[in-house]
N, C-alpha and C positions, 0 to 999 in steps of 0.2 A: 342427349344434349351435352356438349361439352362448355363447362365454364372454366376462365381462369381468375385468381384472385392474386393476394401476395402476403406471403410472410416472411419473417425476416430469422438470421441464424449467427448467434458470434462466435467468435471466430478469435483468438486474441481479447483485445478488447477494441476489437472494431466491428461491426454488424455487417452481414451482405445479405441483398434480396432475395429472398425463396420465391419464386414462382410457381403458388399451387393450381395445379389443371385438374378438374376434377371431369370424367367421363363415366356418362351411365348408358350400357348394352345389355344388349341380348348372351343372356349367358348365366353364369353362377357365379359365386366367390366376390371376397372385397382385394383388393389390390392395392398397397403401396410398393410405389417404386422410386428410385434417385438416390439408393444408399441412404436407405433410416436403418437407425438402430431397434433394439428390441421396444422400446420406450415408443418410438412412431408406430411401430405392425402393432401394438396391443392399444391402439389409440382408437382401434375397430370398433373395441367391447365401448368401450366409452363413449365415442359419437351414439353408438346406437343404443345403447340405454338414454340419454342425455336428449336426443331426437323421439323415441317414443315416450318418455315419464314427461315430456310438456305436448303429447297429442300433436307430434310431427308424422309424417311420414316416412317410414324406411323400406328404401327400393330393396324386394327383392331379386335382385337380378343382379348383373354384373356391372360390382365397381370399379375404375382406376384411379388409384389417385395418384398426379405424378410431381415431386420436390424438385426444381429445377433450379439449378444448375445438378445436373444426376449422376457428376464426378465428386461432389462434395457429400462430406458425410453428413447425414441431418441427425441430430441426437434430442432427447428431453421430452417433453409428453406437450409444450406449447403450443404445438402445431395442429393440438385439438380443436382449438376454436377457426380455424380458415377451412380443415379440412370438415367439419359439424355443415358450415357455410356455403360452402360450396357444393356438396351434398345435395341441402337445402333448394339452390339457385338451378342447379343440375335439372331438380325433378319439380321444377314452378312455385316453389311453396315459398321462395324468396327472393325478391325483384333482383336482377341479375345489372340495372344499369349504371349504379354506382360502385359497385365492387372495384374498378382498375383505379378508384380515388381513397383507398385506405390500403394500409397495412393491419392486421391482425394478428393477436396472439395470447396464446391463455391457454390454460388447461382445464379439460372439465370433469366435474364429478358429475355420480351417473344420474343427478337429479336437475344440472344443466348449470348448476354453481360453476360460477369464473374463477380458479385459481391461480394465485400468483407465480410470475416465469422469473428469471434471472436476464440479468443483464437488459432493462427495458431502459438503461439511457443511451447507451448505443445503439439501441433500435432505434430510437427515436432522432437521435443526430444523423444516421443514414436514411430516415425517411424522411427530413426534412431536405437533405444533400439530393435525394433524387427526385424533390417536387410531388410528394404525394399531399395531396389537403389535408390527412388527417392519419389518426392511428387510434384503435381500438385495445384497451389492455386494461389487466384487473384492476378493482379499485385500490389494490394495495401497492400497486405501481403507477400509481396516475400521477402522485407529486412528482417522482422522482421522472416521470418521464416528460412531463409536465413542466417541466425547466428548459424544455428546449421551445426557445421565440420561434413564432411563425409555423408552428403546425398545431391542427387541432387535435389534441388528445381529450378520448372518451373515455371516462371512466365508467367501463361494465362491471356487473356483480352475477349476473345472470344471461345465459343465450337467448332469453326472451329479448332483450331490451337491445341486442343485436338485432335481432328479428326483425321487429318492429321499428326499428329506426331506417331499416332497408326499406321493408316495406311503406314508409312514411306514416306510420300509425302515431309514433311518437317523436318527438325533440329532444338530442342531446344534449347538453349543457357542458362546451369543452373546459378544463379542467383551467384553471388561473392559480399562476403561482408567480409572487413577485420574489423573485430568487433574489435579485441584490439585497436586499432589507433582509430576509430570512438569512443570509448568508453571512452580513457583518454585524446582526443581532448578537449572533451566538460566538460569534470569531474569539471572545476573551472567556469564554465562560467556563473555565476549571475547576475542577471539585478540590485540588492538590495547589499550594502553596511552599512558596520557599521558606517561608517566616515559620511554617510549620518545625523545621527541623531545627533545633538549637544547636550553636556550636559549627563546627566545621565549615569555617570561612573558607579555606585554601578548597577546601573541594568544591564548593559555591563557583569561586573565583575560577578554578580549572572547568566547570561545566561551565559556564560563563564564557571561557577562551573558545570552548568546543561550540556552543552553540553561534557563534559570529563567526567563524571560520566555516562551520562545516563539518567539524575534525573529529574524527571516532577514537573514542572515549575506554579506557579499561581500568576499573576500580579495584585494586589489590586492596584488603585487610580482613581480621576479624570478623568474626559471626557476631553482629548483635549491634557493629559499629556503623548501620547508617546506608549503607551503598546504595541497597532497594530503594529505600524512603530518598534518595536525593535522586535515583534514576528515573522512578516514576514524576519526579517535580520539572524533567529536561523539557518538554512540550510546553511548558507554560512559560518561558522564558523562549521560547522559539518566534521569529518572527512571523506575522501570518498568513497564512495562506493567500494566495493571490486569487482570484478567479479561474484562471487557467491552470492552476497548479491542482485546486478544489476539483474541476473538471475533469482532470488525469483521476486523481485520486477517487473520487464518484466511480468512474467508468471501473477499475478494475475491480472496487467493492462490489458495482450493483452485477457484474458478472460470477463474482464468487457468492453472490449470494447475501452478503456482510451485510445490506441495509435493512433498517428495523423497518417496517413498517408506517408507512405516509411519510418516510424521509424523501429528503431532496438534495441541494449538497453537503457532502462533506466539510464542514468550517473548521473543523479544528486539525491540525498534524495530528495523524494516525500514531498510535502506540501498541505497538505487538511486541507481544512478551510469550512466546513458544516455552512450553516443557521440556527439559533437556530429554527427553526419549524422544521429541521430534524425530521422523525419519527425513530423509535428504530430498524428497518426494515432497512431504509437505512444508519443508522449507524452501524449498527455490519452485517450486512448480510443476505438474507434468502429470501422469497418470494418461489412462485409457483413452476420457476425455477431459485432457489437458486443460487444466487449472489455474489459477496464478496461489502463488504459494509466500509463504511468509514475509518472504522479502520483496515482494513486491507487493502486500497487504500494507508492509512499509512505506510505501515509495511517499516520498516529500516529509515523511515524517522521521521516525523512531524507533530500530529494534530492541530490544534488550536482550539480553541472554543471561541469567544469572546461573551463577557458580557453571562459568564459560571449560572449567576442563573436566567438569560430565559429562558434556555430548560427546556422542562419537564421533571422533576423528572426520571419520567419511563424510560428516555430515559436516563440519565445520569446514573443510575444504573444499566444500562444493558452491561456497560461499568466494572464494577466491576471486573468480573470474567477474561473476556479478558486481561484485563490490571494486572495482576496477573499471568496466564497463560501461555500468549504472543500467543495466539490464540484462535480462537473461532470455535466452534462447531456448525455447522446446521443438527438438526436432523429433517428426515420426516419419513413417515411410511415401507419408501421399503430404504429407506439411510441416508446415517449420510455422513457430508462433511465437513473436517477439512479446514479453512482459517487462515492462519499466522496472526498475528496484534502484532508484535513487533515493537510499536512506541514510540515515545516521548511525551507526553501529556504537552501541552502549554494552560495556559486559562489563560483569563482578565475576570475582571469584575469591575463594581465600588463599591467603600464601601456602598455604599446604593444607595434608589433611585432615590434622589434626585442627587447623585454623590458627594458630599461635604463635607464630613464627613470628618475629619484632615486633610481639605485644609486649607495650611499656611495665605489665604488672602480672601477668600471667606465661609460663616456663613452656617453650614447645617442648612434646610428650615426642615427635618423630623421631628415627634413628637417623646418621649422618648420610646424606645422600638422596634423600627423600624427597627435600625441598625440591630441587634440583630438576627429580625425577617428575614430579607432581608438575612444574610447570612446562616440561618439556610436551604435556600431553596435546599441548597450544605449538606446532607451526609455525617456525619462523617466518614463513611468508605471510602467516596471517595476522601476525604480531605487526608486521613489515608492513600492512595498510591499519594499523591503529596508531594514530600521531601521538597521543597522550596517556602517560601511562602513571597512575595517581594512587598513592598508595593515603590508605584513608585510616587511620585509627579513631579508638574508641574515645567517645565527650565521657568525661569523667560526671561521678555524681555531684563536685561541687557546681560543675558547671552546668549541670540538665537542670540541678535547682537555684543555681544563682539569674539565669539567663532570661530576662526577660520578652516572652513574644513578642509583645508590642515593636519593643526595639530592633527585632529581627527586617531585615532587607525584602522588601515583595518581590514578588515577581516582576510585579510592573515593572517595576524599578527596574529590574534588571534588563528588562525586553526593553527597556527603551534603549539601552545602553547596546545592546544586542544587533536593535534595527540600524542605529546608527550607524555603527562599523559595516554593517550589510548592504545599507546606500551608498560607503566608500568603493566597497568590492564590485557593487554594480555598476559601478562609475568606471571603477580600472578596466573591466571585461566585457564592457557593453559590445566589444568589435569580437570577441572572441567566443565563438558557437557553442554554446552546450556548457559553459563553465560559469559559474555562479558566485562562486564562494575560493576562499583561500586554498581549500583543502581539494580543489580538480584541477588545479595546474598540474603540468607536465614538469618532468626535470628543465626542459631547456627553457620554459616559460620563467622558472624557477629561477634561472642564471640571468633573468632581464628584472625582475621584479625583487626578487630580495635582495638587492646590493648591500653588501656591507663596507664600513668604512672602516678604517684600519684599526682600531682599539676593536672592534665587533669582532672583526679578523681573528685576532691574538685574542679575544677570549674563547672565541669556540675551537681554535687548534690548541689550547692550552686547556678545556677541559674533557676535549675527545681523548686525550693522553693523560691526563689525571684519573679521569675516571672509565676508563677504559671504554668508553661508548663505541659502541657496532658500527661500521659503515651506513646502516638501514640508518640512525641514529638524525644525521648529518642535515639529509633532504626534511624529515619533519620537522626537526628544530627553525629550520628557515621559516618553512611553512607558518607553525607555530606562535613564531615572533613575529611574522608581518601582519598574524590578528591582533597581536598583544598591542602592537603600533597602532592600528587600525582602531581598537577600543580606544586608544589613550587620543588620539586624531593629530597621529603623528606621521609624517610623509617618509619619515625618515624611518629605519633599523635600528635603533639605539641598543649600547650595551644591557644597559637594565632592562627590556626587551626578552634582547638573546638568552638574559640570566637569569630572567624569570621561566624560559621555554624550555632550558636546559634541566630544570628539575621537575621538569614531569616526563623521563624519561627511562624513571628506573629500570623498566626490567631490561632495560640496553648493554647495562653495567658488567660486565662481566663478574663483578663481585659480588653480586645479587642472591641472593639463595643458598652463597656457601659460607 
């Protein structure tokens, strides 16, 4: 008797229908076929322990099971529970007339336990897209799949309670989650504050420029001066997450795996902070079976990378195109898999390596040439997509003890100031596709939007020639100033603007380092 059921397979971070056919003959042997990995063929031993330790039946005779569409690769061990089920339905032992109204999925241990799969809110967004009534999946993925309206999700713990809900022995109880409420419950809820850090108002003020803009971020100074502590504080001054933006960011976690258990969405901007041994693999994406990778563990939120000229090279440049783009491409020879990575890029590092270099009270130990060398290990292209360039010294000890918390700036404070200017940008670009923020205009967008007026003029050609700024220099400063405008709710470019964007531009300077 041949049965067909449905599972689901993702793919990027988008799910497509598996069509399991299960057929039982006259013959020997079990059978998968449709291009499964090793993880599907050893899914054998599992059904059939899982089938006989709950006093099921296993045919001995010839199985086939076949993953349809049988050009696509099927990989991971989830396809335990359709194929357990279908088995089942095959050989009478489980009513076969519901099966074409669920999707299924889960892994099983050999005692018939339900284990948790990846990626179950794309399954569930494509089961709802293709009108199935419902979807069966562990209990450790019922919330999160459980966010999607209009399909019923069951939450199993056990293949019995599959069984018998086929069989109509028992009632499932589909799973209720009131996402809006769970989702702007949590939307402000930070462990990290700004008030925390004493001292260093200009770098407050420059994350501040960066988070209403958009604008990635690079913190030169001293070991011991602060950078960590104020880069970990950038999320909580970010304005928040939208519902759709929560949605993007959900789907590429719950396919990498990233969601804890009985989560649901994502509410707060993502913060990935990668080890400089990162390889280039696990920062942008890609392996055997193709992953989404740091920067897109990013997306809507927050990279960091501290002490930015560790990494290898290789690996910071792979970072180029992404950050440009605002997503990355994994191409293999049977598929190409588009991953989001719309983030923020935040890097520290020290001026050199001994770290001392234009410390106010401590002597750099480097020889001449060093400085020089140490930051050349950074890519003028990559510097070339970083607007703001902040050099951060040490709070002194009258000042760690004169400084009172209380009096420190909150976050709050700050994000209101933040959304503000964010309502302006969404007002200017509401006609313009995919751009958001100050920091995704193009150059020629650039020549319509940042007008300057003649004093603005003659200050920024009068300090590209003073102080030697790069050509890259020219476009961010624009940029730069029309958030600075935008904070103050001003329509216009003003000098003081220009003048304040102009000095977070150090390492442009061609006098920088020598």
């Amino acid at each position: 008797m041949m049965i067909k059921l449905f599972a689901s397979a993702v793919y990027g971070v988008e799910a497509i229908t598996i069509t399991t056919e299960v057929d039982v003959l006259e013959g020997l042997k079990f059978f998968v076929v449709g291009l499964p990995d090793n993880a599907v063929k050893e899914s054998q031993h599992r059904v059939e322990s899982a089938i006989k330790n709950n006093h099921y039946r296993f045919p001995r005779i010839k199985i086939v099971v076949n993953l349809s569409p049988a050009d696509i690769r099927k990989s991971g061990s989830a396809f335990d529970l359709p194929i357990a089920i279908g088995i089942l339905a095959a050989t009478d032992q489980v009513k076969a007339d519901k099966l074409h109204q669920y999707i299924m999925m889960g892994e099983l241990s050999l005692d018939g336990t339900i284990l948790p799969i990846k990626g179950a809110l794309p399954i569930a967004i494509q089961a709802r897209k293709e009108g199935f009534e419902g979807l069966f999946v562990p209990v450790q993925n019922a919330r999160e799949a459980g966010m999607v309206n209009n399909l019923k999700v069951y939450a199993v713990s056990h293949i019995n309670e599959v069984i018998d809900f086929l069989n109509g022995i028992t009632e499932l109880k589909p799973v209720e989650v009131n996402t809006r409420d769970e989702f702007f419950y949590t939307q402000y809820d930070f462990d990290t504050d700004f008030c925390d850090v004493k001292g260093q108002a200009n770098i407050k003020r420059a994350l501040e420029i960066a988070a209403a803009g958009g604008h990635n971020v690079i913190l030169i100074g001293p070991p011991g001066a602060g950078k960590t502590m104020l880069a970990k504080r950038l999320p909580s001054i970010l304005p928040p997450l939208s519902l759709v933006e929560a949605l993007e960011t959900t789907k590429i976690h719950s396919v990498a795996g990233k969601l804890s258990e009985g989560a649901t969405l994502v509410s707060r901007r993502p913060f990935r902070s990668p080890h400089h041994t990162v390889s280039d693999v696990a920062l942008v994406g890609g392996g055997g079976n193709p992953q989404p990778g740091e920067i897109s563990l990013a997306h809507n939120g927050v990279l960091f990378l501290d002490e930015l000229p560790e990494f290898k090279r290789t690996v910071l440049e792979v970072m180029r195109q992404p950050m440009e783009e605002r997503k990355v491409t994994i191409s293999r020879a049977k598929m190409s898999i588009d991953y989001p990575s719309n983030f923020m890029l935040i890097a520290s590092m020290n001026p050199c390596p001994c770290g001392y270099f234009n410390h106010p009270e401590k002597e750099c130990s480097c020889p001449p040439g060093t400085v020089q060398k140490y930051l050349n290990k950074i890519s003028g292209p990559l510097l070339d997509r970083i607007d703001l360039h902040v050099e951060v010294t040490p709070v002194s000890f009258s000042e760690l003890s004169n400084i009172d918390t209380k009096l420190q700036e909150r976050s709050e404070q700050i994000r209101e100031r933040v959304i503000q200017a964010r309502v302006i940008q969404t007002e200017r670009y509401k006609d313009q596709e995919g751009i958001h923020a100050n920091a995704q205009i193009s150059t020629k967008q650039l020549q319509e939007i940042c007008v300057l007026n003649q004093a603005g003029s003659n200050l920024l050609k009068t300090a590209m020639e003073r102080l030697n700024l790069s050509a890259r220099a020219y476009d961010r400063i624009l940029k730069v100033s029309r958030t600075i405008a935008d904070l103050s709710g001003s329509a216009e470019i003003k000098t003081e603007h220009l003048a304040e964007a102009i000095q977070y531009r150090s390492l442009d300077r061609e006098s920088w380092g020598t």
